[in-house]
N, CA, C and O atoms as a GROMACS GRO file, in nm:
protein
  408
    1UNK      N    1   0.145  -0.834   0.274
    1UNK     CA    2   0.099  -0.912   0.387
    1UNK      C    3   0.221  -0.980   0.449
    1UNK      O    4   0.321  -1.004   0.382
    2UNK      N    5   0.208  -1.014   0.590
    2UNK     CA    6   0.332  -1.050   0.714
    2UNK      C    7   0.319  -1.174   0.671
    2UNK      O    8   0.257  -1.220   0.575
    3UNK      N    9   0.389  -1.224   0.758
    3UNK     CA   10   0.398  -1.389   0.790
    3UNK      C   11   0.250  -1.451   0.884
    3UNK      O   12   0.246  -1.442   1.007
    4UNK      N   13   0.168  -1.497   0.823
    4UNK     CA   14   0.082  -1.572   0.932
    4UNK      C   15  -0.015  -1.454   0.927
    4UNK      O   16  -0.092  -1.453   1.023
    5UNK      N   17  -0.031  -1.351   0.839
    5UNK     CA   18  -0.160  -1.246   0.854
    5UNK      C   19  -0.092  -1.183   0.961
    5UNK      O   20  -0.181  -1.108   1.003
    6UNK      N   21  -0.003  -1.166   1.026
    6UNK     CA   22   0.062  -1.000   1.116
    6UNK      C   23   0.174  -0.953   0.972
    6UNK      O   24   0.236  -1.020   0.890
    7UNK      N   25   0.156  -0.792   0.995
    7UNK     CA   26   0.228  -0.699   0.924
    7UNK      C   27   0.280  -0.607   1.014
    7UNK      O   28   0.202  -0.538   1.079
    8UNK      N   29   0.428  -0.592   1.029
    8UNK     CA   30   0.496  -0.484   1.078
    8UNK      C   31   0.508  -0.373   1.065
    8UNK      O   32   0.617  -0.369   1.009
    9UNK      N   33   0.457  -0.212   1.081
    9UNK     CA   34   0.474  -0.086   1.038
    9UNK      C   35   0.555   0.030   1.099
    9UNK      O   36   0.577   0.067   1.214
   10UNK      N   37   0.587   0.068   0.988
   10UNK     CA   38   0.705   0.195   1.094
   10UNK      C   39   0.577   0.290   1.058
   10UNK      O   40   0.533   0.278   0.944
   11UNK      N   41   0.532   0.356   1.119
   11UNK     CA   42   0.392   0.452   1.068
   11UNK      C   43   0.493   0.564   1.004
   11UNK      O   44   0.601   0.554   1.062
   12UNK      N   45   0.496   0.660   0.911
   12UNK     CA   46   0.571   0.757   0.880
   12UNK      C   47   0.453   0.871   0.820
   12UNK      O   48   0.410   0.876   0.705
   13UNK      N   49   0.415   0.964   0.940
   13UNK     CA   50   0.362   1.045   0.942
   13UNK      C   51   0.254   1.107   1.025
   13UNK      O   52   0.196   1.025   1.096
   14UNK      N   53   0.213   1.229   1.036
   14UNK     CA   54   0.166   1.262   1.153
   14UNK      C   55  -0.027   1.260   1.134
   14UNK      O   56  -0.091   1.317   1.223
   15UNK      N   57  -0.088   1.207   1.041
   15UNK     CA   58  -0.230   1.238   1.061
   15UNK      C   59  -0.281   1.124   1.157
   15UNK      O   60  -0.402   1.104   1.157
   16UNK      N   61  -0.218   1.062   1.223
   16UNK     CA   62  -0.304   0.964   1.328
   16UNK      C   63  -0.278   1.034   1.457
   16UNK      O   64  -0.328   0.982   1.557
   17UNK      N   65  -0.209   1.143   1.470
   17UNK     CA   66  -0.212   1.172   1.604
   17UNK      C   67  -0.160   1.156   1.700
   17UNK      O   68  -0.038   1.156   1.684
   18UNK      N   69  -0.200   1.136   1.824
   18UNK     CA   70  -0.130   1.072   1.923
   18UNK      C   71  -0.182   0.959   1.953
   18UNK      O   72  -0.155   0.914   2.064
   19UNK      N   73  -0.254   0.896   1.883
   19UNK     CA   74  -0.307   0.761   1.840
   19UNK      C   75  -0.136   0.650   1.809
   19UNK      O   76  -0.069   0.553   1.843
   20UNK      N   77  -0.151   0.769   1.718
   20UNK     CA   78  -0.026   0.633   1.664
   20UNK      C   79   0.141   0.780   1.595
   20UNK      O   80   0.189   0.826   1.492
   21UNK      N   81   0.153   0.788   1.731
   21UNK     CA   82   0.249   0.903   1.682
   21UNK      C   83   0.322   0.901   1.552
   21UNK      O   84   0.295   0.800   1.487
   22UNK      N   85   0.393   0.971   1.504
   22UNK     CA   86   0.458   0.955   1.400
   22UNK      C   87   0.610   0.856   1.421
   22UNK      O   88   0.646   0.852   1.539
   23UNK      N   89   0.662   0.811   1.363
   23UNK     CA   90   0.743   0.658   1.358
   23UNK      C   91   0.761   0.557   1.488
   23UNK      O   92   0.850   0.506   1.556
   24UNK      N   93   0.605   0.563   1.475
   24UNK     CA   94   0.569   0.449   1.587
   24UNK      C   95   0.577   0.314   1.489
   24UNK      O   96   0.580   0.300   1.367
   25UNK      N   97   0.579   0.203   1.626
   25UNK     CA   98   0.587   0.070   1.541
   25UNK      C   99   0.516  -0.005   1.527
   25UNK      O  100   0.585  -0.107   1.529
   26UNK      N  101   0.408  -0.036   1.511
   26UNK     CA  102   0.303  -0.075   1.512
   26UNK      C  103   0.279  -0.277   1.416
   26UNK      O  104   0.313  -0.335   1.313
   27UNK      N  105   0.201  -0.304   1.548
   27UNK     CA  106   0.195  -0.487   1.453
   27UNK      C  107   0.009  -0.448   1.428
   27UNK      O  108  -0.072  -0.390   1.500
   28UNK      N  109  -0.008  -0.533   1.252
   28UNK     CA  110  -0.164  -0.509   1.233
   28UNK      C  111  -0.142  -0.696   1.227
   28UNK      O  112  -0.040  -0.764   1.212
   29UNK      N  113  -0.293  -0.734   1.246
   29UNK     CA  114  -0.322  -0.848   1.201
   29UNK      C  115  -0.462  -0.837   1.106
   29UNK      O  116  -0.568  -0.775   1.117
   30UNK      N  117  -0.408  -0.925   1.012
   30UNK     CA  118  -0.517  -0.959   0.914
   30UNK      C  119  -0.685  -1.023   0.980
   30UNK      O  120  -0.695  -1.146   0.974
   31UNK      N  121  -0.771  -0.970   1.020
   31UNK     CA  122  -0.909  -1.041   1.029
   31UNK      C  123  -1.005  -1.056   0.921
   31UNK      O  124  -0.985  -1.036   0.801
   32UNK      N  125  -1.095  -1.088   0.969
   32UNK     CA  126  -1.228  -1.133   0.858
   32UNK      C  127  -1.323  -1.002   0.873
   32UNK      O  128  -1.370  -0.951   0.772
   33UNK      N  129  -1.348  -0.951   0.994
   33UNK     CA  130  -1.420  -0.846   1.020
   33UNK      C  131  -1.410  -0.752   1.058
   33UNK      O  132  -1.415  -0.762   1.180
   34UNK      N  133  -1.392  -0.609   1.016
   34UNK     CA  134  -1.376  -0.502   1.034
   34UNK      C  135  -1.455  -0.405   1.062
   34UNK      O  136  -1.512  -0.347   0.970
   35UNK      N  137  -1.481  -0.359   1.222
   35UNK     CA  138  -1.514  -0.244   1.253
   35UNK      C  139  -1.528  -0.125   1.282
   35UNK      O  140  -1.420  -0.068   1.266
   36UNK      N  141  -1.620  -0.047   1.322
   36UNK     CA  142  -1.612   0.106   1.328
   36UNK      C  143  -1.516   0.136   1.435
   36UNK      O  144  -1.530   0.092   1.549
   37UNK      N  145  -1.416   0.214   1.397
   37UNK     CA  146  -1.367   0.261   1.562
   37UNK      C  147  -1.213   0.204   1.502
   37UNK      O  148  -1.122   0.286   1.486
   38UNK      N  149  -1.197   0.091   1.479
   38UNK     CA  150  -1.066   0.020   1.442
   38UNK      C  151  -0.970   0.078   1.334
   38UNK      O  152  -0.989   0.134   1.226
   39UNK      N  153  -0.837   0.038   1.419
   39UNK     CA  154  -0.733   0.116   1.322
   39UNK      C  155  -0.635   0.046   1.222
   39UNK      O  156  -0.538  -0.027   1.240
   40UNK      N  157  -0.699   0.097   1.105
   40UNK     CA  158  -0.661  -0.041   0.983
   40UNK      C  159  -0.527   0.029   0.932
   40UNK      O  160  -0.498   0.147   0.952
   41UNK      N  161  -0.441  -0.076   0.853
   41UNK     CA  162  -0.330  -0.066   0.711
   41UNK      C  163  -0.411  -0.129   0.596
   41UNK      O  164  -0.459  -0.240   0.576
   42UNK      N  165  -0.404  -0.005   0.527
   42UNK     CA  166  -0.497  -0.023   0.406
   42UNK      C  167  -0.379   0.009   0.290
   42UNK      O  168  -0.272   0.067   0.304
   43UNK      N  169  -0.438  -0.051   0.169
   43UNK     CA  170  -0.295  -0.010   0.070
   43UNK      C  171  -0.445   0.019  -0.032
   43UNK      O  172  -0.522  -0.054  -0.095
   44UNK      N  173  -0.434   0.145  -0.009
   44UNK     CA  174  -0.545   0.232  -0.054
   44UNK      C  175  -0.489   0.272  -0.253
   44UNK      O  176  -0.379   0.307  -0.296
   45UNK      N  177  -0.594   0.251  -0.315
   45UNK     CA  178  -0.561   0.254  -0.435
   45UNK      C  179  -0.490   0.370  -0.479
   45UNK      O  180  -0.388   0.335  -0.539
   46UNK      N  181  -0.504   0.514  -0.472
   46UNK     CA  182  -0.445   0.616  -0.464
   46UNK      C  183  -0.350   0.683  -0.387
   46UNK      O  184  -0.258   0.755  -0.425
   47UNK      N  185  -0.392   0.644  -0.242
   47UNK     CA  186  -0.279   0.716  -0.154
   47UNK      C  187  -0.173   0.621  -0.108
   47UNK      O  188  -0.098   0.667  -0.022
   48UNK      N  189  -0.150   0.481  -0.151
   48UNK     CA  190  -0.107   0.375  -0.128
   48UNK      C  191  -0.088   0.325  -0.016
   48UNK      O  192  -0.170   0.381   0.057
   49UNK      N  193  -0.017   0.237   0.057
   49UNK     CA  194  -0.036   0.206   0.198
   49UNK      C  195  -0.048   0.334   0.289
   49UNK      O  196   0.032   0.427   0.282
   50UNK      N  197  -0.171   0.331   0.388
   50UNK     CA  198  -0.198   0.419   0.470
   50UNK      C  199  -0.242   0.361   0.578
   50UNK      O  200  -0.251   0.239   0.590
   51UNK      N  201  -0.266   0.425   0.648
   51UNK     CA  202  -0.286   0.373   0.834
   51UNK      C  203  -0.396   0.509   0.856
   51UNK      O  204  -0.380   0.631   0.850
   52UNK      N  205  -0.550   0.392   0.895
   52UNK     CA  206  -0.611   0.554   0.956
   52UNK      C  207  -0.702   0.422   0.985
   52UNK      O  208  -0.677   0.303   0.963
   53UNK      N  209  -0.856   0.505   1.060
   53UNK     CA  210  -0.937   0.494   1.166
   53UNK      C  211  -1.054   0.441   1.072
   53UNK      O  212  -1.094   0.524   0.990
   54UNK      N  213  -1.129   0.284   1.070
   54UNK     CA  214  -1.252   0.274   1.013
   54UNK      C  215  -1.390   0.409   1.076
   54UNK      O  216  -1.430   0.409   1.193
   55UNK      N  217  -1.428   0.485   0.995
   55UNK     CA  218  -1.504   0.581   1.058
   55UNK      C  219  -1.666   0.506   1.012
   55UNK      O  220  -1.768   0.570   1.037
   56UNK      N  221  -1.672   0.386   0.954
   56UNK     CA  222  -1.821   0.312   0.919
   56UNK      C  223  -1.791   0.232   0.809
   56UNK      O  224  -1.711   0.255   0.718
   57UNK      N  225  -1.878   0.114   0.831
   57UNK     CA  226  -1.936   0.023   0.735
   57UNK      C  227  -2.017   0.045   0.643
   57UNK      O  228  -2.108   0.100   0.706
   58UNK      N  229  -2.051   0.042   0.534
   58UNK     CA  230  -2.139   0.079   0.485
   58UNK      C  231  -2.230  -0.056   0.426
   58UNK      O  232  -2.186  -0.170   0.438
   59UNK      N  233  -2.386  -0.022   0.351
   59UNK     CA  234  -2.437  -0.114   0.368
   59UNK      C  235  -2.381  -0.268   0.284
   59UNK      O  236  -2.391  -0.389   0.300
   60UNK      N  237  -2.305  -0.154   0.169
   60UNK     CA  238  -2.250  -0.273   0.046
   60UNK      C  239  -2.122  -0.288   0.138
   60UNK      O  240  -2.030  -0.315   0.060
   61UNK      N  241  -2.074  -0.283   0.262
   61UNK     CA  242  -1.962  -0.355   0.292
   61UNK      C  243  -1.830  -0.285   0.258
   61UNK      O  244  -1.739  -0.366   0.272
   62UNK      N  245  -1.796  -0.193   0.229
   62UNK     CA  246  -1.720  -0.112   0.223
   62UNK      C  247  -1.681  -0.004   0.368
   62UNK      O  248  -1.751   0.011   0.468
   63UNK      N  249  -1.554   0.056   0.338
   63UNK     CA  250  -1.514   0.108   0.474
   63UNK      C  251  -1.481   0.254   0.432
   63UNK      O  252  -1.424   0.283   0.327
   64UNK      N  253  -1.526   0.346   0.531
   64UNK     CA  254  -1.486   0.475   0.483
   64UNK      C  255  -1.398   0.486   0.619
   64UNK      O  256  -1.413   0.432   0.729
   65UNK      N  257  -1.303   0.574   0.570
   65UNK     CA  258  -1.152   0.592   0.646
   65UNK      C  259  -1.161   0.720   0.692
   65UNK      O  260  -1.247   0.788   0.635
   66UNK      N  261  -1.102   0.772   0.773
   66UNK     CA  262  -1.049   0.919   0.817
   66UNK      C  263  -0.912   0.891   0.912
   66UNK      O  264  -0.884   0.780   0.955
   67UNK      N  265  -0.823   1.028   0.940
   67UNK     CA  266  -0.739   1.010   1.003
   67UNK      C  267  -0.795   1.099   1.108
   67UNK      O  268  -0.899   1.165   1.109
   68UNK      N  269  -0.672   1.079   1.221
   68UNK     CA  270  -0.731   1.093   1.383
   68UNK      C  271  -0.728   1.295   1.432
   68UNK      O  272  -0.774   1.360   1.526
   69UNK      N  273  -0.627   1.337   1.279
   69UNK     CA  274  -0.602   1.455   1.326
   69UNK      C  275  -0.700   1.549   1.238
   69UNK      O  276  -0.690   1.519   1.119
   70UNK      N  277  -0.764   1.622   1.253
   70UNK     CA  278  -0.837   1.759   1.179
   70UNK      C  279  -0.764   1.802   1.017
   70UNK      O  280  -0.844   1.848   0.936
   71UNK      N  281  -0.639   1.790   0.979
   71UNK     CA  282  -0.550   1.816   0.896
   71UNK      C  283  -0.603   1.674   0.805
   71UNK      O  284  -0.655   1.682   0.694
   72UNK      N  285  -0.581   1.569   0.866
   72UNK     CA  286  -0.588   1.430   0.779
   72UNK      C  287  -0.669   1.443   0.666
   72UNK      O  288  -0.757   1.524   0.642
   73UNK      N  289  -0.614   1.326   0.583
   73UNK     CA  290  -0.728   1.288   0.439
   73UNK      C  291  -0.855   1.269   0.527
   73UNK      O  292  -0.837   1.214   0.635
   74UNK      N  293  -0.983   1.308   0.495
   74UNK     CA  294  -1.098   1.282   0.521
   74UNK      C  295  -1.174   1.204   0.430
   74UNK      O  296  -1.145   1.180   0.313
   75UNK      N  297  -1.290   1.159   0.505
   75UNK     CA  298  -1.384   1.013   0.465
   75UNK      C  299  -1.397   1.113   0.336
   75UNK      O  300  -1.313   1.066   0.259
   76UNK      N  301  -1.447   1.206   0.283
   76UNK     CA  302  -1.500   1.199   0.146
   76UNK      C  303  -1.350   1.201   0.034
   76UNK      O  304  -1.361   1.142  -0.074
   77UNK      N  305  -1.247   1.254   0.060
   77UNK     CA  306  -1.099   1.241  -0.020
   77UNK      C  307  -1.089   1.094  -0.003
   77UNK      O  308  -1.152   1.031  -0.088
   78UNK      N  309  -1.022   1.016   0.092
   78UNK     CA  310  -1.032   0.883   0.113
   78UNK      C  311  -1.122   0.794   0.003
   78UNK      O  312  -1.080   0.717  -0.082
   79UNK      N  313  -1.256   0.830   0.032
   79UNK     CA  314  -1.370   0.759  -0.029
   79UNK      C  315  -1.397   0.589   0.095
   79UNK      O  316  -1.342   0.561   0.202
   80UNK      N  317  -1.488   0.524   0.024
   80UNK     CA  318  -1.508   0.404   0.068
   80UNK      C  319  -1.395   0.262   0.006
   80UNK      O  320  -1.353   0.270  -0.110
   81UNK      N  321  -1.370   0.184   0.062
   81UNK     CA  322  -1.279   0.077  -0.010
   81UNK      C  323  -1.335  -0.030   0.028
   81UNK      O  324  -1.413  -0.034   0.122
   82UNK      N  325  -1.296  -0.143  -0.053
   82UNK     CA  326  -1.362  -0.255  -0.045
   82UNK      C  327  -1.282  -0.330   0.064
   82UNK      O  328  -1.172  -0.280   0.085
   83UNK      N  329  -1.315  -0.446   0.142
   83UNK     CA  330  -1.242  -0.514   0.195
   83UNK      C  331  -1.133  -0.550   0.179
   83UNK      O  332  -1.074  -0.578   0.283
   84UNK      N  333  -1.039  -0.569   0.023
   84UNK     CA  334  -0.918  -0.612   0.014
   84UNK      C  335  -0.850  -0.541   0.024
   84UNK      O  336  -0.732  -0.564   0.052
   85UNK      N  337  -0.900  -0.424   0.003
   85UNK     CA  338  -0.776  -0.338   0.062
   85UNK      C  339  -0.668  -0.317   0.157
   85UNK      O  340  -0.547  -0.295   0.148
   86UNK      N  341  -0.785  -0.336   0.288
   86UNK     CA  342  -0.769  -0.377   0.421
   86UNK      C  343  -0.682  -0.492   0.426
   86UNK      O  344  -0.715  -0.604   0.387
   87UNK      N  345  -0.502  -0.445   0.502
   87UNK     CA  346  -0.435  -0.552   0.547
   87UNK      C  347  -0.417  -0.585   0.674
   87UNK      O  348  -0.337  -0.661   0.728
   88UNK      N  349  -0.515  -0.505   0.721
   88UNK     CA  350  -0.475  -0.565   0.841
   88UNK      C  351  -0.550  -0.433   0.973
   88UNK      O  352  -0.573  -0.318   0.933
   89UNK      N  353  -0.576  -0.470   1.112
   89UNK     CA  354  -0.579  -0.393   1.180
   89UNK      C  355  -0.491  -0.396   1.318
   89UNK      O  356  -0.425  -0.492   1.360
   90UNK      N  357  -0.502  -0.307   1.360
   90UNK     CA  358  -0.415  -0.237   1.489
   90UNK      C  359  -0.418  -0.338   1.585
   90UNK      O  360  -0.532  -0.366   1.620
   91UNK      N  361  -0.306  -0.419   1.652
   91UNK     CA  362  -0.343  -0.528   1.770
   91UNK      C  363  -0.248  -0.454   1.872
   91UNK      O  364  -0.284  -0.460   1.990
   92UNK      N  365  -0.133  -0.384   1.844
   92UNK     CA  366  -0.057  -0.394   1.934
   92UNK      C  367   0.069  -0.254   1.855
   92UNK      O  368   0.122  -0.253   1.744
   93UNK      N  369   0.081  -0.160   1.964
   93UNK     CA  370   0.224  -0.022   1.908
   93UNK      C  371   0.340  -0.102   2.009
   93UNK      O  372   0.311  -0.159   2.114
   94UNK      N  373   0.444  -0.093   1.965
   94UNK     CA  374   0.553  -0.174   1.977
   94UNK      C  375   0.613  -0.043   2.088
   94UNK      O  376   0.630  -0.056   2.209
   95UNK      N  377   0.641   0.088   2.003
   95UNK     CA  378   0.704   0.201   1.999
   95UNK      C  379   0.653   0.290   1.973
   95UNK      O  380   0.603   0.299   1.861
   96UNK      N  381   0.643   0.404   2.075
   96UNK     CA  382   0.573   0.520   2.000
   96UNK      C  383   0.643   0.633   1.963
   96UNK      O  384   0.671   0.716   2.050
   97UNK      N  385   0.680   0.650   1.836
   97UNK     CA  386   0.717   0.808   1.811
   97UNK      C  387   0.892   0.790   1.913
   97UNK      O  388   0.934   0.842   2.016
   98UNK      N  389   0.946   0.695   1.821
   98UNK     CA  390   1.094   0.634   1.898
   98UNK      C  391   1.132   0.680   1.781
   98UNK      O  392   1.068   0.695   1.676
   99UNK      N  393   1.299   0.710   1.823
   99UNK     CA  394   1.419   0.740   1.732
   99UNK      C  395   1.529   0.726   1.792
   99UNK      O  396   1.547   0.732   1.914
  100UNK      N  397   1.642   0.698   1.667
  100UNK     CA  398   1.728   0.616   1.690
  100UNK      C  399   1.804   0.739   1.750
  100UNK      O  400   1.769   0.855   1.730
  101UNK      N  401   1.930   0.697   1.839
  101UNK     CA  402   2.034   0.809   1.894
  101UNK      C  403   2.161   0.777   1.843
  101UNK      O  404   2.197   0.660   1.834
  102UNK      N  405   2.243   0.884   1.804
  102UNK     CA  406   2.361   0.836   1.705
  102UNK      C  407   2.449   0.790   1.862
  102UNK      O  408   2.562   0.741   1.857
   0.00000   0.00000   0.00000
C-alpha cells in the first residue's frame, strides 16, 4: 500500500489490453467499495500482485477477476478473492505503454 491509500504501478504485461497497455503507469486508490466494471491491483494469493477488471460481486462479498484480453487468467483460474486482497482501484494512467529512449 502507497502513501495515503494511492499506489503507483508500472503495469508489466499485456492481458489488460488496450485498457491499460503494457508498461503503462497507472495510480490505484484504496476504497471501501468495489465494483463491477472497475479496474483493481490485487496481490492475489497465487498469481501475486495483478491488475485486472472486477467481472462481479458475489453474494458473500467476494470479487471474481478477469483480464481485458481473450488470452488472460479467467474468472474461474483467478477464482473469487476476498476484499483484502484488493489494493486498490484504477483512478487515473499516468502513461500508456511509454518507454524510455537511450
Amino acid at each position: 500500500m502507497g502513501l495515503l491509500g494511492f499506489s503507483l504501478v508500472l503495469v508489466n504485461g499485456r492481458t489488460m489490453g488496450r485498457v491499460l497497455p503494457h508498461r503503462s503507469l497507472a495510480l490505484f486508490y484504496r476504497k471501501r467499495k468495489v465494483s463491477k466494471g472497475d479496474i483493481v491491483l490485487v496481490k492475489h494469493p497465487e498469481f501475486g500482485t495483478v491488475v485486472k477488471t472486477c467481472a462481479a460481486v458475489t453474494i458473500n462479498g467476494r470479487y471474481s477477476l478477469r483480464g481485458a484480453r481473450p488470452n488472460a487468467e479467467n474468472e474461474e483460474r483467478l477464482g473469487a478473492v476476498e476484499g483484502a486482497y484488493i489494493r486498490g482501484t484504477l483512478i487515473a494512467t499516468l502513461f500508456k505503454g511509454w518507454t524510455l529512449k537511450d
